[in-house]
C-alpha positions in Angstrom: 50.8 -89.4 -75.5 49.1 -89.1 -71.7 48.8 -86.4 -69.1 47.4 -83.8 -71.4 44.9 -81.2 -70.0 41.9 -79.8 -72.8 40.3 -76.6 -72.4 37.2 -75.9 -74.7 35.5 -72.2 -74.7 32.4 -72.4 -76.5 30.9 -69.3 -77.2 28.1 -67.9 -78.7 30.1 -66.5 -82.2 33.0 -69.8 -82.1 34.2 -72.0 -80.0 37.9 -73.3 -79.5 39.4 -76.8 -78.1 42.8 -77.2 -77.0 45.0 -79.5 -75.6 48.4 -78.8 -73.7 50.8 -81.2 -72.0 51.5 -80.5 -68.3 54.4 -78.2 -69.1 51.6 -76.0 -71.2 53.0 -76.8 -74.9 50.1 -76.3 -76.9 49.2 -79.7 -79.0 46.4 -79.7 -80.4 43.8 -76.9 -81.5 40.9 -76.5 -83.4 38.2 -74.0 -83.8 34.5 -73.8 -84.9 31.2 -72.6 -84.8 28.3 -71.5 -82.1 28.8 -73.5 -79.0 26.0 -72.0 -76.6 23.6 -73.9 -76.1 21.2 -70.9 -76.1 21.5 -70.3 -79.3 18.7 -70.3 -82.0 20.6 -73.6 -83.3 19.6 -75.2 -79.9 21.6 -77.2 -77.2 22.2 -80.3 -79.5 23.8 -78.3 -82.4 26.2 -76.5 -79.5 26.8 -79.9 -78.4 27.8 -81.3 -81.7 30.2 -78.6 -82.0 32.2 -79.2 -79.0 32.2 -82.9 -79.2 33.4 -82.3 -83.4 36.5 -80.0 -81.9 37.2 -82.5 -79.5 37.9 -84.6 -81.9 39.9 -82.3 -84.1 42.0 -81.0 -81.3 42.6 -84.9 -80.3 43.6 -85.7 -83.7 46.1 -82.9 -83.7 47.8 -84.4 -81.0 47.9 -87.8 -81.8 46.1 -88.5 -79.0 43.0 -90.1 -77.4 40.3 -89.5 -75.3 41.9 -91.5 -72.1 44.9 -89.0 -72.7 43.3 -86.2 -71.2 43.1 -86.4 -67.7 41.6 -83.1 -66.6 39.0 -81.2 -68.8 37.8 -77.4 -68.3 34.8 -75.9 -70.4 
């Protein structure tokens, strides 16, 4: 799989990753926990998060990291 685009809101209640092709077919999706890194938890924990539904989102599609070639958060 290539060309796919992620988009990852991390919030302060939950955070979402997602991947769609270029046509905007959603592939991959996962969803967690705090992702500000304001947050009593601290930067690293938010960080953690996002990087962990990265992952997930990824391994929904079958894809890798070099898949994604453009990245909003």
């Amino acid at each position: 799989m290539s060309e796919l685009y992620l988009a990852v809101d991390a919030g302060n209640t939950k955070t979402w990753a997602g991947l769609t092709t270029a046509g905007g077919d959603l592939v991959g999706l996962s969803r967690g926990g705090v992702g500000d890194i304001y947050a009593p938890a601290g930067a690293n924990a938010a960080k953690d998060v996002v990087l962990r539904l990265v992952d997930e989102a990824l391994g929904a599609a079958g894809a890798t990291a070099s898949d994604v070639r453009h990245a909003a958060f």
